[in-house]
C-alpha positions, 0 to 999 in steps of 0.5 A, a space after each residue: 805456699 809452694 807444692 812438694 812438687 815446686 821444691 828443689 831438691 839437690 840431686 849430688 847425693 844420690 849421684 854419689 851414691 850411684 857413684 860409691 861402687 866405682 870408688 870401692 878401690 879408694 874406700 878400702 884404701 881408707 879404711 885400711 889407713 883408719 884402721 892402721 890409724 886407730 893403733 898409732 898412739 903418737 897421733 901423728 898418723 892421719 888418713 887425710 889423703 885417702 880421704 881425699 883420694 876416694 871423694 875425688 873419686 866420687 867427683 870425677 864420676 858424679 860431675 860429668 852427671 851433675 852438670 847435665 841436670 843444671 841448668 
């Protein structure tokens, strides 16, 4: 019986969104590593610490925001 209006809503993901242009660096870095990823027939290639890279990244910017809105 709650309002639209009473509902939580998370607001990490728009942060991140907010936050994506400063990790553009990191986001290359990735896809470069995917690219070169998809050509490696042994699969012993992975692109885990780029992936890694670019979401610490997006946290660094979005938590200093994120802690401020909790409460």
């Amino acid at each position: 019986m709650s309002d639209e209006a009473d509902e939580i809503v998370d607001p990490k993901p728009d942060l991140e969104e907010t936050c994506k242009p400063k990790c553009v660096k990191q986001w290359l870095e990735y896809q470069a590593c995917s690219k070169r990823v998809e050509e490696d027939e042994t699969g012993h290639k992975h692109c885990t610490g780029q992936y890694f890279d670019y979401w610490a990244c997006i946290d660094k910017c979005v938590a200093p925001k994120l802690f401020t809105l909790l409460k």
